[in-house]
ROLO-864867 format. One record per atom (N, C-alpha, C): x, y, z; residue in three letters. Coordinates in pm, whole numbers, plus 50000, padded with zeros to 5 digits. Atoms other than C-alpha are relative to their C-alpha. Example, Ala and Ser with C-alpha at 12.3 -4.5 7.8 and 13.67 -1.06 7.14 Angstrom:
SITE       u       v       w   rest
SITE   50089   49881   50000    ALA
SITE   51230   49550   50780    ALA
SITE   50090   50120   50000    ALA
SITE   49918   49881   49994    SER
SITE   51367   49894   50714    SER
SITE   49923   50109   50073    SER
END
This chain:
SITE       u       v       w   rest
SITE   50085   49880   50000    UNK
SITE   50000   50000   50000    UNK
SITE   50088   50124   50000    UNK
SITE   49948   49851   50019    UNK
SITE   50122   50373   49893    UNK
SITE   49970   50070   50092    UNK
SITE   50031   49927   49910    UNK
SITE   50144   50648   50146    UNK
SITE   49874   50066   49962    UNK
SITE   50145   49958   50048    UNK
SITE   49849   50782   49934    UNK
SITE   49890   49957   50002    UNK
SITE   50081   50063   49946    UNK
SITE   49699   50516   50010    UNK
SITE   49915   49956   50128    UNK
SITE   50001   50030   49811    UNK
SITE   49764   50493   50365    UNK
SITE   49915   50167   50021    UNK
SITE   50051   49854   50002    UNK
SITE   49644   50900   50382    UNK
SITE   49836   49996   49979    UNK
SITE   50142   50012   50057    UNK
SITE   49345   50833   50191    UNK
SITE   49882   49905   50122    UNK
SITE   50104   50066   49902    UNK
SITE   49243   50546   50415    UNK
SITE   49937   50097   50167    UNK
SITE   50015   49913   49883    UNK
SITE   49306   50743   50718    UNK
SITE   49876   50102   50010    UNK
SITE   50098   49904   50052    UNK
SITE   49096   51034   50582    UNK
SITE   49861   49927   50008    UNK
SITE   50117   50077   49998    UNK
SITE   48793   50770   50520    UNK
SITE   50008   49943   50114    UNK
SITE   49991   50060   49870    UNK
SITE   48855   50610   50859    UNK
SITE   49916   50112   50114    UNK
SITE   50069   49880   49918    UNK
SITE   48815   50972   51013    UNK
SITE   49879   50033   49975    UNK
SITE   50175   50027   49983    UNK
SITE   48494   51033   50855    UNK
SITE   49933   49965   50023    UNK
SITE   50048   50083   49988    UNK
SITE   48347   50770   50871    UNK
SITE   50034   50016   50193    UNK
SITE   50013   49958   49856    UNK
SITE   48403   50830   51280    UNK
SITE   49974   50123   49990    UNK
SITE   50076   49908   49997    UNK
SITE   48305   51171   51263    UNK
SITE   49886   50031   49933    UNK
SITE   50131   49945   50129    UNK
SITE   48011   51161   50999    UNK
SITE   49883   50015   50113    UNK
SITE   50140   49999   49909    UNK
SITE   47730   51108   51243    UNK
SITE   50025   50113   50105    UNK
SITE   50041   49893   49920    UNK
SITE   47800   51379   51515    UNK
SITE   50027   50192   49897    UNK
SITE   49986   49815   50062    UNK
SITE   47910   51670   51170    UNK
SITE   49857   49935   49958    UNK
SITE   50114   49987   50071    UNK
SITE   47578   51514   51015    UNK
SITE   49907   50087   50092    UNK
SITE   50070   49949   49956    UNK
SITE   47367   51620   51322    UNK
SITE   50051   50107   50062    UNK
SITE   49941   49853   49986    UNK
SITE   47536   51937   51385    UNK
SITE   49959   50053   49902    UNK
SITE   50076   50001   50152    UNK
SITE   47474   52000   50992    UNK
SITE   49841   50019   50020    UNK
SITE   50124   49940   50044    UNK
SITE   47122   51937   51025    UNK
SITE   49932   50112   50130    UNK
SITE   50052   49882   49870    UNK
SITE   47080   52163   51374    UNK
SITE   50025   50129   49910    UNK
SITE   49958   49888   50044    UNK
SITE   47231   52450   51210    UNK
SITE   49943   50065   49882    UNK
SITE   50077   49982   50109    UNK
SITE   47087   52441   50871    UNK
SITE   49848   49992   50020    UNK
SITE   50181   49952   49945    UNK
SITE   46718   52370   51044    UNK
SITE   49967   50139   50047    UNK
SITE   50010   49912   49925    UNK
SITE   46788   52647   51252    UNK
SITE   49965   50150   49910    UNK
SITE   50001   49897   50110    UNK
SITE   46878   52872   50957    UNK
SITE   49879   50046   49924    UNK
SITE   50117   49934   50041    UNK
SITE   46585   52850   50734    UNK
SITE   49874   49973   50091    UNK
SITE   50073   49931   49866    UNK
SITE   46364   52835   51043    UNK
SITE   50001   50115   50023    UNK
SITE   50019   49845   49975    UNK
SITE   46426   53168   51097    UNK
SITE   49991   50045   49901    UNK
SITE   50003   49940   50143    UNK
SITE   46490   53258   50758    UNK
SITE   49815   50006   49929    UNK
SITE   50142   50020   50038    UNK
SITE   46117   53137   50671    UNK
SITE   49927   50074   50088    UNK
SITE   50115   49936   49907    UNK
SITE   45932   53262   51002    UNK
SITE   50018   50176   50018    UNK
SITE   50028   49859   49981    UNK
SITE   46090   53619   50967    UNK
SITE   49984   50079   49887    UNK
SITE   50079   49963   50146    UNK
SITE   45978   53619   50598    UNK
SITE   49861   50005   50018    UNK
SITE   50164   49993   49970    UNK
SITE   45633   53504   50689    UNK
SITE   49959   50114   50105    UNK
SITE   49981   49944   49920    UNK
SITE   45657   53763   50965    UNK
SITE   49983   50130   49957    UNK
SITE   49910   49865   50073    UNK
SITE   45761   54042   50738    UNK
SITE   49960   49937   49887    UNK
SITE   49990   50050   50128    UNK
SITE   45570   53962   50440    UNK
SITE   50036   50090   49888    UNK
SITE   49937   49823   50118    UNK
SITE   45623   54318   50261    UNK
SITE   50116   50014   49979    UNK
SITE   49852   49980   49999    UNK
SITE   45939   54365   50352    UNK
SITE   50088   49910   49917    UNK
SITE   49940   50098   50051    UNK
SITE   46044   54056   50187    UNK
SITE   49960   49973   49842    UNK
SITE   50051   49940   50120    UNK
SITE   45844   54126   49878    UNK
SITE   50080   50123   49951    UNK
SITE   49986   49905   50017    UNK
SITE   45994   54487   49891    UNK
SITE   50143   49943   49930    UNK
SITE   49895   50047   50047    UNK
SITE   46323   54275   49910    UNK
SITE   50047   49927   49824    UNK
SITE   49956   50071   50092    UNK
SITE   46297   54064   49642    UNK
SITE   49977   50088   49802    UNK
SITE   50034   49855   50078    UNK
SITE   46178   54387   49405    UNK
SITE   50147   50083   49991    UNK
SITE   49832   49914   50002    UNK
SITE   46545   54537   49493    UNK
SITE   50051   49940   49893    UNK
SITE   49897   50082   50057    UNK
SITE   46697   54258   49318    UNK
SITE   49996   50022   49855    UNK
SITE   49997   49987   50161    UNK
SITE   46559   54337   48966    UNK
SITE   50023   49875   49932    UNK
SITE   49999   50115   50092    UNK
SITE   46573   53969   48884    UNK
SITE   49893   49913   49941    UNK
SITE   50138   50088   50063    UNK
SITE   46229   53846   48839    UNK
SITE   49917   50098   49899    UNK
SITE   50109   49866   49999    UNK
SITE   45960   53994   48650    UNK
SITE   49863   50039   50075    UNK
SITE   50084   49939   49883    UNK
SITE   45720   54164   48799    UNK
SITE   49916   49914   50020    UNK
SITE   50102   50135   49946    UNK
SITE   45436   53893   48778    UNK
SITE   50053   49908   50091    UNK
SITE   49970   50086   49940    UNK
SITE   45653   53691   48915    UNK
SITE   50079   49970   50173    UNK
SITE   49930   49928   49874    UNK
SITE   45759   53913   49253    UNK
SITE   49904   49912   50093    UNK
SITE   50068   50033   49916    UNK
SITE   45456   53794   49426    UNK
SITE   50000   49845   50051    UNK
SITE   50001   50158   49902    UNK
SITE   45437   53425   49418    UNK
SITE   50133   49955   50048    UNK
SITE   49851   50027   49965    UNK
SITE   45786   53387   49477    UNK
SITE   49993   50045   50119    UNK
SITE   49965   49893   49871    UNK
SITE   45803   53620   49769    UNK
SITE   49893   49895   50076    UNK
SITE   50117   50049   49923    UNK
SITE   45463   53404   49879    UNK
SITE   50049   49892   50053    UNK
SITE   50000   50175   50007    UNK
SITE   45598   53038   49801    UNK
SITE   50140   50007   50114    UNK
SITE   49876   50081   49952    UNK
SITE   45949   53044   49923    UNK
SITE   50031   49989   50148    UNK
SITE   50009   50025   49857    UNK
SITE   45922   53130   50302    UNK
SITE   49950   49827   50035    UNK
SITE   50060   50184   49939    UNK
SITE   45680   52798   50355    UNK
SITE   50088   49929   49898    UNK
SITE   49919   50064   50058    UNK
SITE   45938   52630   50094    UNK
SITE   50092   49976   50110    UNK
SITE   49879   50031   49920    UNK
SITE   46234   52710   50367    UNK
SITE   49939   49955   50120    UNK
SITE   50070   50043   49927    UNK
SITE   45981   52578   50613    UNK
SITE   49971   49881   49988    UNK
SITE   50023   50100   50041    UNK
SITE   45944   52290   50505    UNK
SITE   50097   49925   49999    UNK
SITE   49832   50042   49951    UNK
SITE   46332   52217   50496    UNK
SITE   50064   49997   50126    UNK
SITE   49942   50051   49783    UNK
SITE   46381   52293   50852    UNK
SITE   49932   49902   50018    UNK
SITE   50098   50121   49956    UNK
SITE   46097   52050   50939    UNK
SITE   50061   49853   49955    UNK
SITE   49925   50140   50058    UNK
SITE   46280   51772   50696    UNK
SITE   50106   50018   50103    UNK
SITE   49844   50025   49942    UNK
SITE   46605   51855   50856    UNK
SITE   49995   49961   50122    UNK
SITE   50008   50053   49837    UNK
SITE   46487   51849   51239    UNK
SITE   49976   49880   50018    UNK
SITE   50096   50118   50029    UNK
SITE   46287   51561   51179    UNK
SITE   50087   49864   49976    UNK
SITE   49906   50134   50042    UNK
SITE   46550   51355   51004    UNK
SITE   49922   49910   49881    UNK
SITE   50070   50063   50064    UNK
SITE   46334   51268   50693    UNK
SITE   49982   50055   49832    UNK
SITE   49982   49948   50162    UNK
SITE   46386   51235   50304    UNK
SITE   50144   50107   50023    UNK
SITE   49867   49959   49983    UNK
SITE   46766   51370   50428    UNK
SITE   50059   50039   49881    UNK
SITE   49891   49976   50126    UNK
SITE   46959   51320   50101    UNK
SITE   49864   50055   49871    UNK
SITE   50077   49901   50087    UNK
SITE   46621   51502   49864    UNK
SITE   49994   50145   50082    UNK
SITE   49995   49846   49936    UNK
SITE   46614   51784   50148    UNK
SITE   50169   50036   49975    UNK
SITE   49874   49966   50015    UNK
SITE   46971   51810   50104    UNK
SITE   49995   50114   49871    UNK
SITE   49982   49957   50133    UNK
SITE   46964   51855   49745    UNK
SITE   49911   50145   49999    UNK
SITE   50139   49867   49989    UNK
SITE   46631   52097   49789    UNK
SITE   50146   50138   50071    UNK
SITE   49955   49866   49912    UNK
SITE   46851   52301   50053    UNK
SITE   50092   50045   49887    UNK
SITE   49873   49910   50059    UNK
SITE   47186   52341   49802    UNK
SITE   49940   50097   49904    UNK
SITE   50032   49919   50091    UNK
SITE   46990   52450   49544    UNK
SITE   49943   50113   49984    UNK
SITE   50013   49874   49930    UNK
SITE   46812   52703   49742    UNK
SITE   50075   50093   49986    UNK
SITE   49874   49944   50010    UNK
SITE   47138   52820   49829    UNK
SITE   50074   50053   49911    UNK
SITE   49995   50005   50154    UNK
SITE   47243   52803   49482    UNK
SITE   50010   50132   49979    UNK
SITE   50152   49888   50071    UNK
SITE   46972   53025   49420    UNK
SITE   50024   50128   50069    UNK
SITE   49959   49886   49940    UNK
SITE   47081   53293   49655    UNK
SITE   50086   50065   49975    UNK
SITE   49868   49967   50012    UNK
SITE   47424   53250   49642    UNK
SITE   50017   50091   49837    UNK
SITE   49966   49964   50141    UNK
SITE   47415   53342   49230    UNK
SITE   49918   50144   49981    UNK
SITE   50081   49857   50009    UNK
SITE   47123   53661   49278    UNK
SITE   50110   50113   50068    UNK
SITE   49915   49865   49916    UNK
SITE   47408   53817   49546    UNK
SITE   50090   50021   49905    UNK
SITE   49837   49999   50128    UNK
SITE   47705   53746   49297    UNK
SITE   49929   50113   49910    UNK
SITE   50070   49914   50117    UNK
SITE   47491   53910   49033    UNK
SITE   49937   50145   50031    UNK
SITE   50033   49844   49965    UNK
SITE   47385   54214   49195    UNK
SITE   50098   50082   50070    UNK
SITE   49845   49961   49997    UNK
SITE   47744   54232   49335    UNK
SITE   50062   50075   49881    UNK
SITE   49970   49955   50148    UNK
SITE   47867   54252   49019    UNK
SITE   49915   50120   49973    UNK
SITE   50121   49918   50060    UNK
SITE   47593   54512   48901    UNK
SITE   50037   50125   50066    UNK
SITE   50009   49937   49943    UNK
SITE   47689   54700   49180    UNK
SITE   49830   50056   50092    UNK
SITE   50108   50012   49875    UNK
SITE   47327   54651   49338    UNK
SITE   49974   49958   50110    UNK
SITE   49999   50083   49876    UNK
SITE   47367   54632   49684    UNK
SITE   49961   50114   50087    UNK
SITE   50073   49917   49877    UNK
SITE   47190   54930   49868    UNK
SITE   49896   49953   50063    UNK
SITE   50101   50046   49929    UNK
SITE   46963   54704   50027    UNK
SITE   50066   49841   50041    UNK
SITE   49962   50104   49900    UNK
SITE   46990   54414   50284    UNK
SITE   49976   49873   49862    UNK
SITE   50055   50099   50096    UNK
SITE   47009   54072   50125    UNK
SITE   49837   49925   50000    UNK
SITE   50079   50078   49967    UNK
SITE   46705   53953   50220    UNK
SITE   49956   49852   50041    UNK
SITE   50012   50196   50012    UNK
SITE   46773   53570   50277    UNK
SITE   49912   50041   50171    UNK
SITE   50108   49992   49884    UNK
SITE   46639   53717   50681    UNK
SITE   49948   50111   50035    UNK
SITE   50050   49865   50004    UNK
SITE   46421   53991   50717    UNK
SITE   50028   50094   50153    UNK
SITE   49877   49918   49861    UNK
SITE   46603   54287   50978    UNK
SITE   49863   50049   50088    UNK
SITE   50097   49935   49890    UNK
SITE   46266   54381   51113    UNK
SITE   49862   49877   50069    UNK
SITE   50114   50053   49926    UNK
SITE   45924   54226   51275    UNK
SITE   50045   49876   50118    UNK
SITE   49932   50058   49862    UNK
SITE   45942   54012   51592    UNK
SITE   50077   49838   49984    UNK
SITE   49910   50104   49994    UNK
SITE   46165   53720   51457    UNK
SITE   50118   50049   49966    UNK
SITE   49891   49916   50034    UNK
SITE   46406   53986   51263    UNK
SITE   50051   50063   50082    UNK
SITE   49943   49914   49911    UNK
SITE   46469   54177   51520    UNK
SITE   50102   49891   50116    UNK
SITE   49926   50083   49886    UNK
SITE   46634   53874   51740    UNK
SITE   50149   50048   49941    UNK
SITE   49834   49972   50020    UNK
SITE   47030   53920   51739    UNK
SITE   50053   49874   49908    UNK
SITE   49950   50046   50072    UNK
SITE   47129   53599   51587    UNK
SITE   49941   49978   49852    UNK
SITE   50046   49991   50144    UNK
SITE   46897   53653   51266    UNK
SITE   50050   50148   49966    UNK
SITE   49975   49864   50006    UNK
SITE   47031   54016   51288    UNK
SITE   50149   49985   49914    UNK
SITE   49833   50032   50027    UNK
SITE   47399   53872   51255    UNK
SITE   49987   49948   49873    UNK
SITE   50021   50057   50132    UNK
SITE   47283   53645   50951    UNK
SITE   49948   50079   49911    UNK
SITE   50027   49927   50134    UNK
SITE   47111   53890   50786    UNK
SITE   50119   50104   49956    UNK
SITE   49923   49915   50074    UNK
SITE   47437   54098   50702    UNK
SITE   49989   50155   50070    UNK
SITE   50026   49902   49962    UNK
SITE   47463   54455   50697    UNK
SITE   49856   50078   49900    UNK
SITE   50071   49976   50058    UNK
SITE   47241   54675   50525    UNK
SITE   49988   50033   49880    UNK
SITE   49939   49994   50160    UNK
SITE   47376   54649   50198    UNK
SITE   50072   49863   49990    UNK
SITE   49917   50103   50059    UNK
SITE   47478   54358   50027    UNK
SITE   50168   50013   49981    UNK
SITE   49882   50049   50002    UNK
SITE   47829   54212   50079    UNK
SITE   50059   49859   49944    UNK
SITE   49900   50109   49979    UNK
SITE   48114   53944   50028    UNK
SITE   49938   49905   50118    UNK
SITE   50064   50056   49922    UNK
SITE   47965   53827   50341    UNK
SITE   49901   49900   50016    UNK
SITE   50105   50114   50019    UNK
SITE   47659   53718   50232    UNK
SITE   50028   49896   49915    UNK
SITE   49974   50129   50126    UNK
SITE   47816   53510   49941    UNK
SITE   50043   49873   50106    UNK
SITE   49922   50121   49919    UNK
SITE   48032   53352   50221    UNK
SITE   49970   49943   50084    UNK
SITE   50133   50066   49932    UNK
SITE   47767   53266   50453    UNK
SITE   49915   49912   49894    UNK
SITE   50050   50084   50076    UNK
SITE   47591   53100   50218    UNK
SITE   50088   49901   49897    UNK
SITE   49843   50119   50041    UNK
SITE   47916   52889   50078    UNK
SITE   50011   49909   50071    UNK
SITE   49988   50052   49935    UNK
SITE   47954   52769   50410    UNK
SITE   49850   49906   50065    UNK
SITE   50124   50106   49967    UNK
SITE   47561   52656   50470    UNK
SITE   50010   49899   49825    UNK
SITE   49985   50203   50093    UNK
SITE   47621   52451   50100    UNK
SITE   50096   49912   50012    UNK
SITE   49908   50084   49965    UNK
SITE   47900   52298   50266    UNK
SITE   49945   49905   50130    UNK
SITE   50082   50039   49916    UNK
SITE   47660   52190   50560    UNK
SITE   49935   49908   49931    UNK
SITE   50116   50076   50101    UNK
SITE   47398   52106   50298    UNK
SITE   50087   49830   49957    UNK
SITE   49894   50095   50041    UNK
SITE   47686   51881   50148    UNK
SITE   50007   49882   50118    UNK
SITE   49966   50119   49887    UNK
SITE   47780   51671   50460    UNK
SITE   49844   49945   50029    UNK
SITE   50137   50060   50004    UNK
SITE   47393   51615   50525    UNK
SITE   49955   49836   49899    UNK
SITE   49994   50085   50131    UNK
SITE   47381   51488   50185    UNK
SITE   50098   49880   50016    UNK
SITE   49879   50115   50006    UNK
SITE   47721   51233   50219    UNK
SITE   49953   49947   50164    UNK
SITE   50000   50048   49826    UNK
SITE   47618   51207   50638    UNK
SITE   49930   49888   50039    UNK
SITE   50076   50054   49931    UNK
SITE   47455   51014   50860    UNK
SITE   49829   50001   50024    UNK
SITE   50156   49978   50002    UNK
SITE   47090   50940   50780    UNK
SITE   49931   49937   50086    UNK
SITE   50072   50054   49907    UNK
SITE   46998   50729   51040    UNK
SITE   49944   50002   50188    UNK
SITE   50000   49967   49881    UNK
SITE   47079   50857   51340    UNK
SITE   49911   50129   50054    UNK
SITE   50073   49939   49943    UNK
SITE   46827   51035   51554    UNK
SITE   49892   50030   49870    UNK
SITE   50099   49990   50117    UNK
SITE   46589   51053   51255    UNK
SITE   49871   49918   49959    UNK
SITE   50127   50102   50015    UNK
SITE   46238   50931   51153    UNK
SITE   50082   49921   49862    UNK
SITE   50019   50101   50143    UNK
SITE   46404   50794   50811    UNK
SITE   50095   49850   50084    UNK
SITE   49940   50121   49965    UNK
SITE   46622   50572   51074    UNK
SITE   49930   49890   50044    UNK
SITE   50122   50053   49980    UNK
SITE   46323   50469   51261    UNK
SITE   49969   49926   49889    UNK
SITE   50090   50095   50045    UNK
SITE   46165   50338   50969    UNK
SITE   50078   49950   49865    UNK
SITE   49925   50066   50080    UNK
SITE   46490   50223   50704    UNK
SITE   50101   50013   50023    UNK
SITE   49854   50019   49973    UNK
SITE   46770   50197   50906    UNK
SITE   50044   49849   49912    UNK
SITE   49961   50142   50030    UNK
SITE   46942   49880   50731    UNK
SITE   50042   49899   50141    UNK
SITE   49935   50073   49898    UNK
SITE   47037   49576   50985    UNK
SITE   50099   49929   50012    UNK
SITE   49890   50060   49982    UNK
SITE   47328   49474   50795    UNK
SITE   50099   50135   49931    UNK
SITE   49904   49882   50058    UNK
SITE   47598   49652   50550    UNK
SITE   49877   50087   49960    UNK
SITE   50151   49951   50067    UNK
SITE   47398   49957   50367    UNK
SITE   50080   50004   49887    UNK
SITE   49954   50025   50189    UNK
SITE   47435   49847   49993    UNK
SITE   49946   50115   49947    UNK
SITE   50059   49847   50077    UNK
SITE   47219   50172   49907    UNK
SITE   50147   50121   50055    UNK
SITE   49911   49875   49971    UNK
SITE   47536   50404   50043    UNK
SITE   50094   49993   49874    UNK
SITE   49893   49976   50158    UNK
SITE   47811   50520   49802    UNK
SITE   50121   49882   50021    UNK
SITE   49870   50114   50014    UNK
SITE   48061   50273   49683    UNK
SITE   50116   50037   50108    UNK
SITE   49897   49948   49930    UNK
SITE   48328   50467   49865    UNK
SITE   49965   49937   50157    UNK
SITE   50027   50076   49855    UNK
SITE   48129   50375   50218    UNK
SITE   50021   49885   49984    UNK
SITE   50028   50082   49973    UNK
SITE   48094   50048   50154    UNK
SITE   50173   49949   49967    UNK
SITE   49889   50041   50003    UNK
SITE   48471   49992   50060    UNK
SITE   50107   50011   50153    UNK
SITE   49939   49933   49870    UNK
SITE   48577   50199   50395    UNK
SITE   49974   49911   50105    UNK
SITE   50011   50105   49925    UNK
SITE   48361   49968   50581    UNK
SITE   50112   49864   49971    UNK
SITE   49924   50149   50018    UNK
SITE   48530   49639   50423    UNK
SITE   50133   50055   50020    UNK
SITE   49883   49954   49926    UNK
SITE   48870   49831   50461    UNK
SITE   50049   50020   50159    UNK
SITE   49968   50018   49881    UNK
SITE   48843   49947   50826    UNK
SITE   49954   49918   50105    UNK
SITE   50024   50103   49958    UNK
SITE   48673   49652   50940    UNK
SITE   49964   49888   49902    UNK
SITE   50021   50091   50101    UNK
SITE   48751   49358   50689    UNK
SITE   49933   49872   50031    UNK
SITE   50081   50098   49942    UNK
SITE   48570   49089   50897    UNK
SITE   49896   50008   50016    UNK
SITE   50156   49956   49983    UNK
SITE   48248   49289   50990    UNK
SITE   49977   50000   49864    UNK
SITE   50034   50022   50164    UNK
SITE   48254   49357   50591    UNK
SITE   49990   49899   49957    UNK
SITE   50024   50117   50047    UNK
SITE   48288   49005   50501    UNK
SITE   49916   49921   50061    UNK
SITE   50147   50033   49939    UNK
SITE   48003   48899   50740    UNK
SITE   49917   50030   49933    UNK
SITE   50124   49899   49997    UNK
SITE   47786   49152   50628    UNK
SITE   49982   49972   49865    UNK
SITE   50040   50033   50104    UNK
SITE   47844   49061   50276    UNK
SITE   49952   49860   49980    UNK
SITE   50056   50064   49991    UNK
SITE   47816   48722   50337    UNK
SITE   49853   49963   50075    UNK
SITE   50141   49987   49916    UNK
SITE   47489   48756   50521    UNK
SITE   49847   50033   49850    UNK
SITE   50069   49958   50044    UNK
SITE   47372   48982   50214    UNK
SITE   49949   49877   49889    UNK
SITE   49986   50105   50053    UNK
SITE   47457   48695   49959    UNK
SITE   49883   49868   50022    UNK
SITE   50097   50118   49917    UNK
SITE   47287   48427   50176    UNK
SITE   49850   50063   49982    UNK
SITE   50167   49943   50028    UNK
SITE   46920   48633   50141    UNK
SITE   50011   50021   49855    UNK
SITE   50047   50028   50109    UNK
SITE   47001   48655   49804    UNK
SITE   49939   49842   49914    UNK
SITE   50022   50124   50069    UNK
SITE   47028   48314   49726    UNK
SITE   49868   49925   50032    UNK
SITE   50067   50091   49972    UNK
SITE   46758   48189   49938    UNK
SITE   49866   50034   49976    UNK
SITE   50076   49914   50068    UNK
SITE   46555   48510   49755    UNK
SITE   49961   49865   49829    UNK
END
């Protein structure tokens, strides 16, 4: 085995021991986020309308339902995330969100449109006004900031997505696997048979054996 090899394993060894306590850190943080992000939109429904009118990116028909839909959209993602359910589609849902933010700030960066807050959390009514949605929402002009806050929640989003789906979660409750999990990425299932080559060769022989007797 190559030191690149030896590195590499190591690296998958460590994850694979840390995945389950960054997964549920991941999904605390990112629930937490559009939790507030949603309740001080719904909260502040003008304001967030007014916001998304700054941006000059939609057209106008299309200010309203947007401004309507996407609060209960990021509401709906905290609830998956706390919950622990449909993990790796809320994942995907959240980056692309993100995405979706991250590329309107870039673009009005660029443009030089940034005399107004970003809007991802609204700065006023009684959820805006708390201090740690105060801190997330930026200053009162679009920054660098907000790009890089939102870099770092699709890097959250990310580990969700690759993490630990079973733990503390309704999707564990009701499809945790009871042997290897053949649905994870090739890469897991090699890490397993690598850092435990006996539990792996059980577990495959186990899977084998229900096939055959399938």
């Amino acid at each position: 085995m190559t030191p690149k090899d030896n590195n590499g394993g190591a690296l998958g060894a460590a994850w694979l021991r840390a995945r389950t306590p960054l997964t549920l850190v991941a999904r605390l943080l990112l629930g937490l986020v559009f939790a507030f992000s949603a309740l001080s939109k719904i909260t502040a429904p003008g304001l967030f309308r007014q916001n998304v009118t700054e941006y000059g990116l939609l057209p106008y028909g299309l200010i309203g339902p947007f401004a309507a839909a996407l609060p209960w959209i990021e509401a709906l993602v905290a609830i998956y995330l706390f919950i622990g359910l449909f993990l790796r589609p809320t994942a995907i849902v959240t980056a692309a969100l993100l995405v979706m933010f991250t590329g309107a700030l870039v673009i009005s960066i660029l443009r030089g449109n940034t005399a107004f807050g970003c809007g991802c959390f609204s700065g006023s009514g009684p959820i805006g006004s708390l201090a740690p949605v105060q801190w997330l929402a930026g200053g009162s002009k679009i920054s660098w900031f907000d790009v890089t806050r939102d870099l770092v929640f699709i890097l959250l989003a990310a580990v969700v997505y690759w993490g630990d789906r079973y733990t503390l979660s309704i999707e564990g409750l009701l499809f945790r696997p009871t042997v290897a999990l053949d649905d994870e990425a090739d890469y897991d299932d090699e890490e397993i048979v690598t850092t435990a080559p006996a539990t792996g060769l059980r577990a495959r022989k186990m899977s084998g054996a229900r096939s055959e007797r399938g």
